[in-house]
Residue, then its C-alpha position, 0 to 999 in steps of 0.5 A: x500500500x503506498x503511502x499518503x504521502x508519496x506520489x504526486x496526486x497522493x492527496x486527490x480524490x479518486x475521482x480526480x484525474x492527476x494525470x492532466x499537468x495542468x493545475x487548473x485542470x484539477x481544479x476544474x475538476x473539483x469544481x465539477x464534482x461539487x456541483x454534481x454533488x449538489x446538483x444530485x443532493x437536491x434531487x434527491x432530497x427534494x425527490x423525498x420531499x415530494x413522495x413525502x408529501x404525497x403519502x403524508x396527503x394519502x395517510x391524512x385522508x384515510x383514518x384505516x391507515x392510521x390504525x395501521x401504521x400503529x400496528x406497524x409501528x408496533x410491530x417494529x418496536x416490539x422486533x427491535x427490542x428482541x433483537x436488543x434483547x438477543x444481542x444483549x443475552x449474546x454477550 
């Protein structure tokens, strides 16, 4: 494994090619890749948001899926504390 300091583009993330010479070129290529993470993160989030607020609309105008989700919810807590409990009788 080499290491981090050896080698030119030892500091560089994966995705940055260092091979370019040019310093500006890794720059530019850093500057890409913030705003595709940007770019991708509100598409995400604002994805969620939107399909958030559409079951949100759904579960309010249907009172049978409230007396589900409790169940649900119910359910999921009685599975975590066995699993709690299993792991904790484990060790």
């Amino acid at each position: 494994m080499a290491s981090l300091g050896a080698g030119r583009g030892a500091w560089l993330a994966p995705a940055v090619q260092s091979s370019l010479s040019s310093p500006g070129h890794v720059a530019a290529q850093f500057l890409l890749l913030g705003l595709l993470l940007a770019l991708s993160t509100v598409i995400v989030f604002s994805s969620v948001a939107i399909l958030g607020g559409a079951i949100s609309g759904y579960l309010a105008r249907s009172p049978s899926s409230y007396a589900a989700l409790q169940y649900i919810s119910a359910g999921v807590m009685l599975l975590l504390a066995a699993w709690i409990a299993a792991r904790t009788l484990r060790s």
